[in-house]
C-alpha positions as CSV (number, residue, x, y, z in Angstrom):
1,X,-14.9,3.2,1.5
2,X,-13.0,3.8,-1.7
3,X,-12.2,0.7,-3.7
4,X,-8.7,0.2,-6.0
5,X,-7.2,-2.5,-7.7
6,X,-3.7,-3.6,-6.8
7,X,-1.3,-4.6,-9.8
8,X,1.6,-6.8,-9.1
9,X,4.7,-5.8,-11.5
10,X,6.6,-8.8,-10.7
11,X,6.9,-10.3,-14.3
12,X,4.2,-8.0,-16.3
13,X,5.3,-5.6,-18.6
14,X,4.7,-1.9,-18.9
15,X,1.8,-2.2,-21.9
16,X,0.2,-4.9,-19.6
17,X,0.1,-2.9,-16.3
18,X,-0.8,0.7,-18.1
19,X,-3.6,-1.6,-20.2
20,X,-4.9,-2.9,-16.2
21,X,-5.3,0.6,-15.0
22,X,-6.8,1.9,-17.6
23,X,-9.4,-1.0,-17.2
24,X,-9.7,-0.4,-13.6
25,X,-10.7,3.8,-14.8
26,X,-13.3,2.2,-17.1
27,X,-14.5,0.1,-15.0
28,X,-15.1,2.7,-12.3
29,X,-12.5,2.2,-9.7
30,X,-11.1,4.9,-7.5
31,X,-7.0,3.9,-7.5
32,X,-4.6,1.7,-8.8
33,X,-2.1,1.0,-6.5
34,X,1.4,-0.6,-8.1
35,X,3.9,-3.2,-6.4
36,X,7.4,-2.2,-6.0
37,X,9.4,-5.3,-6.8
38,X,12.5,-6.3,-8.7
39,X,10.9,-5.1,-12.0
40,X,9.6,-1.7,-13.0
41,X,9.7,1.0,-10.7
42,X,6.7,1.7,-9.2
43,X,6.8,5.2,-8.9
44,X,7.6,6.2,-12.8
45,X,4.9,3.5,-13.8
46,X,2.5,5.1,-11.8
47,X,3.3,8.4,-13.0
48,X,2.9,7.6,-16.9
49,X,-0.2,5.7,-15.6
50,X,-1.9,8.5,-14.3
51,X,-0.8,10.8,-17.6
52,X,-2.6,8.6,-19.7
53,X,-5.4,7.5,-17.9
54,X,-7.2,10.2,-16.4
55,X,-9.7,10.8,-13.9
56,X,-7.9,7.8,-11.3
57,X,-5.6,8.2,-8.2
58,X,-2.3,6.3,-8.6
59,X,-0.2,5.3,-5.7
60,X,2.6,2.8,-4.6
61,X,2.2,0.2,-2.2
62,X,4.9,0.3,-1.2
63,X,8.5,1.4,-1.8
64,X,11.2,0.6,0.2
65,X,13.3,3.2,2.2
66,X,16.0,1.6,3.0
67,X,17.9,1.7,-0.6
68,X,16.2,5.0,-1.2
69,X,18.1,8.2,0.3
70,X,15.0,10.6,0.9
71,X,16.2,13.2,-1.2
72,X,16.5,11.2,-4.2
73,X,13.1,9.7,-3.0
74,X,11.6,13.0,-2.9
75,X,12.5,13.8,-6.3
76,X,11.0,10.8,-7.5
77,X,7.9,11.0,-6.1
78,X,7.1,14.8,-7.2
79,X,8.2,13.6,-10.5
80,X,6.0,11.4,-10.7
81,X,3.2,13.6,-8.7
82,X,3.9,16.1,-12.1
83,X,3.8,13.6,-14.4
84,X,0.4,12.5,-13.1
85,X,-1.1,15.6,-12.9
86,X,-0.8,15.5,-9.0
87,X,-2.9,12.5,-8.6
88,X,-0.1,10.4,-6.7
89,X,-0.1,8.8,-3.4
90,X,3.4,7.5,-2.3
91,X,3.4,4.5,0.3
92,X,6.7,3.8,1.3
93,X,8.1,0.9,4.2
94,X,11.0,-0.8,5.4
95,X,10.1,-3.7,4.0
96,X,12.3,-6.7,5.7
97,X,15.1,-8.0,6.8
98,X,15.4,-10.6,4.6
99,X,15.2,-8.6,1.8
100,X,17.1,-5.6,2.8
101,X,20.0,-7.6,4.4
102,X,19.4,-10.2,1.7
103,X,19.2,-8.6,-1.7
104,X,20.4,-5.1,-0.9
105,X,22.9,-6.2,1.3
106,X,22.2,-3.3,3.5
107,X,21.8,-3.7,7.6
108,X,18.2,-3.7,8.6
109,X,18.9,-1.9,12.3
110,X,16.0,-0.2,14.0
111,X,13.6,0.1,11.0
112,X,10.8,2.0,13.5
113,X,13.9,4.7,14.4
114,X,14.9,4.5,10.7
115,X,11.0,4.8,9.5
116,X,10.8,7.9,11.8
117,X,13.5,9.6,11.0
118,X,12.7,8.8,7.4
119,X,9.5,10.3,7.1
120,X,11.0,13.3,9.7
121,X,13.4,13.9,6.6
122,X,11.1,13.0,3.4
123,X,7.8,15.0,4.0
124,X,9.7,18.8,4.2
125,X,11.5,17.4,1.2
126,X,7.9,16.8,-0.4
127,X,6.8,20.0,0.4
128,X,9.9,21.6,-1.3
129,X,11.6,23.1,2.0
130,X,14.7,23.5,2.7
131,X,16.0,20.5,4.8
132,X,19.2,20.0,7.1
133,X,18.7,16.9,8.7
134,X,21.0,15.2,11.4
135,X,19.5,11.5,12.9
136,X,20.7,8.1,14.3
137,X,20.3,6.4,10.9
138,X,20.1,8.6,8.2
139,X,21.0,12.4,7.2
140,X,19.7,15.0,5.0
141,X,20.5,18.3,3.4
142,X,19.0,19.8,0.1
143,X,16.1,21.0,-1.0
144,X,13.7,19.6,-4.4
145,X,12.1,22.1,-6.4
146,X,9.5,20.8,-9.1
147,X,7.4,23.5,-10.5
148,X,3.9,22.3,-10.7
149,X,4.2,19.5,-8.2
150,X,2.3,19.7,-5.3
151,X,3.8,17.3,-2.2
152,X,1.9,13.9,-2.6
153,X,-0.1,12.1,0.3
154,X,2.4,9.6,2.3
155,X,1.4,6.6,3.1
156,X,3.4,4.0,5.4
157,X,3.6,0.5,5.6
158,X,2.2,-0.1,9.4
159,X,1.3,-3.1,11.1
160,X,2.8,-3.2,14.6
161,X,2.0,-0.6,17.3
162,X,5.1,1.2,17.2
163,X,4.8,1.6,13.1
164,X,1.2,2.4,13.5
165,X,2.4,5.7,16.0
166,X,4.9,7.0,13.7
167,X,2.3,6.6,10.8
168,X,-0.3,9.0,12.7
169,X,2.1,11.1,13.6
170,X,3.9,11.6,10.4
171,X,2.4,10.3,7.8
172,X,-1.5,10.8,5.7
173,X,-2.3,7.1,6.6
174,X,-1.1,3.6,6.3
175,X,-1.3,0.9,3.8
176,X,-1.9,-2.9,4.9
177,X,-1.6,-6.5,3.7
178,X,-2.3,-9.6,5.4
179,X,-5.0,-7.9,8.0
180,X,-8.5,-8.9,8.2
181,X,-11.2,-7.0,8.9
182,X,-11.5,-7.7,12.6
183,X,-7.6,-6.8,13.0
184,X,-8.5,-3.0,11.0
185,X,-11.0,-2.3,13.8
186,X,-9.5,-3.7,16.4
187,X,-6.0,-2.8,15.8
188,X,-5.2,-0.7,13.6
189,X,-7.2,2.0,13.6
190,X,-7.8,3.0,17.4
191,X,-3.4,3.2,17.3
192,X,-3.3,5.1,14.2
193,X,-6.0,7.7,15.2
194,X,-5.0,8.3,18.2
195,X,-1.3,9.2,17.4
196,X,-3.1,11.4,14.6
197,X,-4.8,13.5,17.1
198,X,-2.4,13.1,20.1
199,X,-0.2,15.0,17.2
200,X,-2.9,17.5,15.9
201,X,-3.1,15.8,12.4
202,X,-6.1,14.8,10.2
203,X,-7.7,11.4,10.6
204,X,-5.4,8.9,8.8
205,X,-6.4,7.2,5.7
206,X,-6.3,3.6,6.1
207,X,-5.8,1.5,3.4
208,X,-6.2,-2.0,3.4
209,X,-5.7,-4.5,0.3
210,X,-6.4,-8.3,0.4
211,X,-6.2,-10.9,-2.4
212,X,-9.5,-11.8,-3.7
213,X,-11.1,-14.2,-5.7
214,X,-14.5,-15.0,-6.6
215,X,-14.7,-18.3,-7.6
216,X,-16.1,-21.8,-7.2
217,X,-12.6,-23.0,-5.8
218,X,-11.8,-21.2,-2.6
219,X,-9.7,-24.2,-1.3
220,X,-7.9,-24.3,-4.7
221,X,-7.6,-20.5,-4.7
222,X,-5.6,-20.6,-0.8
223,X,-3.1,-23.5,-1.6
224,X,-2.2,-21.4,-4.5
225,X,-1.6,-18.7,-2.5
226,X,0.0,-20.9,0.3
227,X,2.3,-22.3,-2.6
228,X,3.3,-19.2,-3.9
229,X,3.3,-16.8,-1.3
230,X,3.8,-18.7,2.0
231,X,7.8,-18.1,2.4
232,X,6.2,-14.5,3.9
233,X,4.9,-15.5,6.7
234,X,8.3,-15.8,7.6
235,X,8.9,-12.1,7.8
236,X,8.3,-10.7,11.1
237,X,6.0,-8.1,10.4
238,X,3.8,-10.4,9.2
239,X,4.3,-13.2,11.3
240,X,3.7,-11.1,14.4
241,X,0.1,-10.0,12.2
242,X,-1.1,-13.3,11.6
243,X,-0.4,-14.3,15.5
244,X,-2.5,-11.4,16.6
245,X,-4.9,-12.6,14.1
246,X,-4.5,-16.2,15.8
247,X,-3.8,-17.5,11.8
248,X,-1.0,-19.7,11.1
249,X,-0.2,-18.6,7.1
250,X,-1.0,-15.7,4.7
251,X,-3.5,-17.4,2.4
252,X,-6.0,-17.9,5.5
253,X,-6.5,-13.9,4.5
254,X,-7.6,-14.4,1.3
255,X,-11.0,-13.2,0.5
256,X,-12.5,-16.2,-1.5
257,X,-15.8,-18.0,-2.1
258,X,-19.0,-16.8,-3.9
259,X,-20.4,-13.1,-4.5
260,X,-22.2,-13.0,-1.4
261,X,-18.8,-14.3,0.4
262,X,-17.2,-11.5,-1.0
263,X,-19.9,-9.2,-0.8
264,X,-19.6,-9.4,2.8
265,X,-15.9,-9.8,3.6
266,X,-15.7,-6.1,2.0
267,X,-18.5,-4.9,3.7
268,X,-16.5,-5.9,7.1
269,X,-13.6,-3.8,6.0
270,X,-15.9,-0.7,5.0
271,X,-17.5,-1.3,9.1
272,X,-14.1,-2.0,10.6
273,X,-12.9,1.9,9.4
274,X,-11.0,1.0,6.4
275,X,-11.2,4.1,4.6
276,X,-10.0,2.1,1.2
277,X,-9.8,-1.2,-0.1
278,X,-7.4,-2.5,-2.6
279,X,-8.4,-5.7,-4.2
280,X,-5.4,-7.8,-5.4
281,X,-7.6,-10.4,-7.8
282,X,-6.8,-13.9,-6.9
283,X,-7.2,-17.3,-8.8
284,X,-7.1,-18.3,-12.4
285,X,-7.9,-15.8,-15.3
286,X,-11.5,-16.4,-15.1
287,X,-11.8,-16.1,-11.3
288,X,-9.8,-12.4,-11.6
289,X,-12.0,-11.1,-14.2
290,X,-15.2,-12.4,-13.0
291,X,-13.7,-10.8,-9.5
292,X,-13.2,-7.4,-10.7
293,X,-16.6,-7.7,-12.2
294,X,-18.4,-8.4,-9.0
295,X,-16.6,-6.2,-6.9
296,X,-17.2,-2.9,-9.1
297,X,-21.1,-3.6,-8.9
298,X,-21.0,-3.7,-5.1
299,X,-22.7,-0.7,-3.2
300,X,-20.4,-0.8,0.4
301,X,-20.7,1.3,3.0
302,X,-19.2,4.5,2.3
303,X,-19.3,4.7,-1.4
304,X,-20.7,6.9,-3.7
């Protein structure tokens, strides 16, 4: 299992976030996988990241579709896969109706038809093919040509069995949040490999990130979470995740408590199938760096 770091635009600036993956390359990290919030974009931060830190994947997790026409996506994203010296990974979702309805002010109708025909759209783009594309929700008709790009992984958003198909089946893999280990063996990956090779594709990369904090506070460390994050659990994706996970909020996710805690919680993703693990450091400034520390020194299952 391949271990990143997740950085969190929201509110840090662009010196900040290129100085945090270029700390996560040093410190011998795989990927650094960037938010997409109201702040920077994702995609040309990760771009410039890879440029000037070399030797590290860079990847977003995730960008929305929904205010994204996949042609202009698609030129983002192999500008960005040039830029970094084709070490990008683009996640993309449909996030949620409270945001797209809310902020955008765009109708959130049928996001697994809209994700599919998304993706049905975006990858020929990626791969610089000419694309006339005629569906329920969206339509296409270009083509992107960026010399030197080659077309980046795709990774989608997938929690729900319907999201999880249309990941195997059109997609490199899926990116979670809010899913334990238990819920990667037991429901994530048997739905996401089989629609991979019910379609003929490779196994999917499955990429699971989860807040964690070393640290003498757990308790402290999950009201802070539950104080700042909670509203989510609210969203229906993730509602529906934590009541397959019998959980009643999003910080009862968060992987906290000493090394050996930790040590183990990661180990459980690694032996569910995760196939990567992005740690999103939780807690106060000491807990995150000490957490970084710890986690870099671990020896899980699967890595080199």
């Amino acid at each position: 299992m391949r271990v990143g770091v997740y950085l969190n635009t929201l509110g840090t600036d662009l010196d900040t976030l290129l100085g945090r993956a270029r700390a996560a390359a040093d410190m011998g990290f795989a990927s650094v996988f960037l938010s997409q919030l109201t702040s920077l974009d994702a995609i040309a931060v990760a771009g410039l990241g890879a440029r000037e830190v070399a030797g590290i994947e860079v990847g977003t997790a995730v960008v929305q579709t929904y205010p994204r026409h996949p042609l202009a996506l698609a030129v983002q994203a192999l500008t960005a896969q040039v830029i970094s010296g084709n070490r990008f990974t683009l996640g993309i979702g449909p996030s949620h109706r409270q945001i797209i309805e809310g902020s955008y002010g765009l109708p959130y109708e049928r996001p697994a038809r809209h994700t599919r025909e998304y993706l049905t759209a975006l990858v020929p783009l990626l791969r610089g093919e000419p694309t006339e594309y005629r569906g329920e929700t969206l339509s296409v008709a270009g083509q992107v040509e960026v010399p030197g790009a080659t077309p980046p992984p795709v990774l989608l958003s997938a929690l729900g069995p319907a999201m999880l198909r249309i990941a195997g089946e059109l997609a490199d893999g899926t990116v979670t949040t809010w899913t334990g280990a238990a819920a990667i063996a037991e429901h994530i990956v048997p739905r996401i490999t089989e629609a991979a090779r019910a379609a003929g594709r490779p196994a999917p990369r499955i990429v699971a990130s989860a807040l964690v904090a070393v640290t003498a506070d757990p308790e402290g460390v999950r009201r802070q979470v539950a104080e700042q994050l909670g509203f989510a659990a609210g969203f229906a994706s993730y509602r529906a995740m934590l009541e397959l996970q019998g959980l009643s909020g999003l910080h009862e996710t968060v992987i906290a408590g000493d090394e050996r805690t930790v040590e183990k919680e990661l180990t459980r993703f690694a032996d569910a199938g995760a196939t990567d693990f992005l740690v999103s450091p939780a807690g106060n400034e000491q807990d995150r760096t000490r957490t970084l520390d710890v986690v870099r020194a671990l020896r899980l299952p699967g890595t080199e």
